[in-house]
Structure formats: C-alpha cells, structure tokens
N, C-alpha and C positions, 0 to 999 in steps of 0.2 A: 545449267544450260546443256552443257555435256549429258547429264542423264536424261534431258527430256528429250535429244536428239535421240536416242539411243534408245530409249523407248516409241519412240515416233519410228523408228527404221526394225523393230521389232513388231509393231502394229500393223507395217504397209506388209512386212515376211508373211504374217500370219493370214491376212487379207489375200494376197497371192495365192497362197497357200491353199486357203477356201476356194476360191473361184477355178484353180486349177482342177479341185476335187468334184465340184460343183459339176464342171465342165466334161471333165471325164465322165459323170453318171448320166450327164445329158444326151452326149454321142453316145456311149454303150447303147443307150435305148431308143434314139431316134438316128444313128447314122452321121457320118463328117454333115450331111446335108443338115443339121440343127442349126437355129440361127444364137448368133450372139442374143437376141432378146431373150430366147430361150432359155441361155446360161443364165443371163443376169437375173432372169428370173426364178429361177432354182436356188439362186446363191441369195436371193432378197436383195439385191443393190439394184441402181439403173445401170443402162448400157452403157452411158460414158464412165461407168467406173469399173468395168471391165477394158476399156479401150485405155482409161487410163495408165491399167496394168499391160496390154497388150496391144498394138499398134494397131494390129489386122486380125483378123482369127485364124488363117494361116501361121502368124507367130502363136499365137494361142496355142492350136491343136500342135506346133512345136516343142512347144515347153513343156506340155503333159507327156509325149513320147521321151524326150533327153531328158526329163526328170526319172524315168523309169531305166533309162541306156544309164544314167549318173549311178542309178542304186548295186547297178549290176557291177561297174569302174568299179566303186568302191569296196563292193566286195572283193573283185578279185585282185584289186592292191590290197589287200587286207590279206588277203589265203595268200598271198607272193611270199610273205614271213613266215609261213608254216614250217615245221620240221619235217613233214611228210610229203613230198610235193604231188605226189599220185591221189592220196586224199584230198590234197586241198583242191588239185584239177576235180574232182567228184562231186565234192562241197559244191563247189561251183555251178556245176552242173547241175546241182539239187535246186539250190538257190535262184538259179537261171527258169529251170522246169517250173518250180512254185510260184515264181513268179508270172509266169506266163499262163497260165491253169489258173491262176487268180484277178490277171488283168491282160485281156487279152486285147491286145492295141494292133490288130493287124490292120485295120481297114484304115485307121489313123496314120499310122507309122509307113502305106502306101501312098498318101494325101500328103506326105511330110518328108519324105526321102531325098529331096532336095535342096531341102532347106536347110540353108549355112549351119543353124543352132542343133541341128541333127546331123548334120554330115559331121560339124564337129565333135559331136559327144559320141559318135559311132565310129572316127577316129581314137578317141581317148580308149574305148570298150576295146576296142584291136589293140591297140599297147598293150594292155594290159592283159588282157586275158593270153597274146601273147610270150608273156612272160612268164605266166601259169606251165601252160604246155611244152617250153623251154624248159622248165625247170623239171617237168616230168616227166619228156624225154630224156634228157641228163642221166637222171635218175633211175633209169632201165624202168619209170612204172609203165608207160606207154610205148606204142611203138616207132622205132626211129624217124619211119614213111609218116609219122601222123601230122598235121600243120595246125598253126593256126585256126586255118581257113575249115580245114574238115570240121575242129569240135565247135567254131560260129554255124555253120550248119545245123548240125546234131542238138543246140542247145534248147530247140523246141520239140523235138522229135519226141520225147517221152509222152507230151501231152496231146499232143499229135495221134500218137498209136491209140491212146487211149479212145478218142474220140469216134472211133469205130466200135467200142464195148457201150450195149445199153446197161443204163443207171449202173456204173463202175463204181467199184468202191473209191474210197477220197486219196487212198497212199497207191491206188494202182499203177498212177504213174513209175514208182519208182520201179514197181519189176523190170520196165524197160528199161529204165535210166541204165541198171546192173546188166541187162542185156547188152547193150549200148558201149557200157562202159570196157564189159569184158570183150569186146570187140577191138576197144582202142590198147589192151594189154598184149602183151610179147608172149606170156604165157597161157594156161588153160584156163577153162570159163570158173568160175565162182558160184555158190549157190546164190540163188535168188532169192531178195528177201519177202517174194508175195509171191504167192498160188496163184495157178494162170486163172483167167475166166473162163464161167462156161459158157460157150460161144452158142447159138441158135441153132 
C-alpha cells in the first residue's frame, strides 16, 4: 500500500512537472494572455486537469516563476559551502545569467510579483544569496560598500548587455559577467575571458 502511495505521489510530481513545462512554452509564444485551454492543450490533458493541479492560472503562471526563483535558492545555498567565497559569489552570477538567457520569464514574473508563492520564494532567493555576498565581503573578494541588494540587480545584467549585439556568440554574455564582476572587486580589473564585439 505504502509503495503504491508513493508511486501515486511520484505520478501526480511528474504530471506537475509536465504541465508546468508545457505551460512555460505556451506563454514564451503567445504571451501571460494564453488561456489554460491552450496549456492543457499542449500538455494533451483537459483543462480540469490542469485546474486540478493549479486553482487559477495566476497560481499557475506562479509556480513556473518560484520553480525557477527555487533553482537559483538552491544554488546559492549550495556555493555558501564553498572554500572560496568570491568564486562562489561568481558561480552564482554565471548560473543566475544562464539561466536567464535560457528562460526568460520577465513578462511572467511582472503578472506574478505579488503573489504569496513568489513573494515567498523571492524571500528565500534574498537569504540566501545574502549570505553569498556576506561571505564575500568578509573575505576581502568584494567590496565592503557592496549589498545584497546591488548583486540582485546586476544578476541579469550580463544578458541584458548582450541583447544589444546582433547574432552574439552563445558564451558572450560572460565578458560582461567579468566586466561586472571586476566592478564589484576591492582591487584592479581581470582579463576578460571573450573578445569584445564588433559593433556596426
């Protein structure tokens, strides 16, 4: 009985799981204005099995934003262990950048900035990343003046810059990231690890 629970609660994960993904490729392409029929239609289920997993589409379009605010927490409780704390704040940053240049939930994530299940996984991400740059000021790798609050600004900005270069190569972001980064350091700049563009 225990394992057919346990498989039944590993079936509804996975089902989630799909319809979230389903969900996210629907608005990438039509916009928050997509309707649930439209999900449920992408995902091949009916709409009440979307509703089943999500009350309203507003929690919907929540859960796909805090599923992506979750992967960022756990990275950066993950880099808090590190031995290097400058690096791991970096890492971070990398991870942060790729992930945003791979799924970019801005128009979602302004449809969703008030809602409870975002406000609190966007609390969790402030802990946390918190703690990162705590630990990297400490550390002399950054500088004393630097917060929180500055490198949650900065964590899109690499892909940001990019978006002004036509057809950029795929690692361009990082130039800026190293731009960026030597910015938030006590000391002098670093080489960069990419040649700039040639601009028009």
């Amino acid at each position: 009985m225990s394992s057919s629970k346990s498989s039944m609660r590993a079936d509804a994960a996975r089902n989630r799981e799909s319809l979230l993904a389903a969900a996210e490729a629907v608005f990438a392409e039509r916009g928050p204005a997509a309707s649930v029929a439209d999900i449920a239609a992408a995902a091949g289920v009916a709409k009440g099995t979307v509703f089943r997993h999500f009350a309203t589409k507003e929690d919907l379009i929540a859960s796909i934003v805090s599923s992506h605010i979750d992967v960022l927490t756990a990275a950066a409780r993950d880099l808090a262990t590190g031995a290097d704390p400058g690096e791991a704040l970096l890492e971070f940053l990398a991870i942060a950048a790729d992930q945003r240049r791979q799924h970019d939930l801005t128009f979602l994530q302004t449809a969703s900035d008030s809602h409870p299940q975002v406000v609190r996984a966007f609390d969790e991400l402030h802990e946390s990343l918190g703690l990162l740059v705590e630990r990297a000021r400490e550390a002399g790798a950054i500088r004393s003046d630097i917060t929180e609050g500055d490198v949650f600004v900065l964590m899109c900005a690499p892909v940001h810059a990019v978006e002004y270069v036509t057809d950029p190569p795929p690692t361009l972001w990082r130039r800026y990231l190293a731009i960026i980064f030597d910015g938030l350091r006590p000391e002098g700049a670093h080489p960069l690890p990419h040649p700039a563009p040639v601009l028009p």
